[in-house]
N, C-alpha and C positions, 0 to 999 in steps of 0.2 A: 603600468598600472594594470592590476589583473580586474576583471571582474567575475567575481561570483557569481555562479547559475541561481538564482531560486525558484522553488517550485511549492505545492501548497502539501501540508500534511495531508493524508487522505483519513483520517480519521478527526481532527478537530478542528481543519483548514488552517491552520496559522502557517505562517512563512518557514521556510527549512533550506537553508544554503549546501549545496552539493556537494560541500566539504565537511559537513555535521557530522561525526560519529554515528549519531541516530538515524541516518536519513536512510530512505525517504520519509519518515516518521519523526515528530520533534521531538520525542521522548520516548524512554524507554516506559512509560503508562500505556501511551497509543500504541507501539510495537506491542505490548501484551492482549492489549485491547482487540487490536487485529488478529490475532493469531488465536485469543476467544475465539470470535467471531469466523475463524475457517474450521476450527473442532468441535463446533456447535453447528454447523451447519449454516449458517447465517447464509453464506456465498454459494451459491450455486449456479451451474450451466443452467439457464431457461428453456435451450432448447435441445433436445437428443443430440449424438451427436453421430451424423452418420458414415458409415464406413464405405469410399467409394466403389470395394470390391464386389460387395453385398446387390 
């Protein structure tokens, strides 16, 4: 008996088994929805991000 991973959507938390087409996303609405949300700017670094040679 195998078991399946699941883990939560990151956009409307519902459950998503690790062998979903859509994952890690339950659907392809939230897979759009997220990808809004990085070409809009939503998601960004909080802090600088700095260069250790500087």
């Amino acid at each position: 008996m195998t078991i399946a991973k699941i883990f939560r959507c990151p956009i409307c938390r519902k459950d998503v088994a690790l062998d979903s087409p859509d994952a890690p996303f339950c659907s392809d609405r939230c897979r759009t929805i997220d990808l809004g949300k990085w070409a809009s700017g939503d998601y960004r670094i909080s802090s600088p991000i700095l260069d250790p040679d500087l």
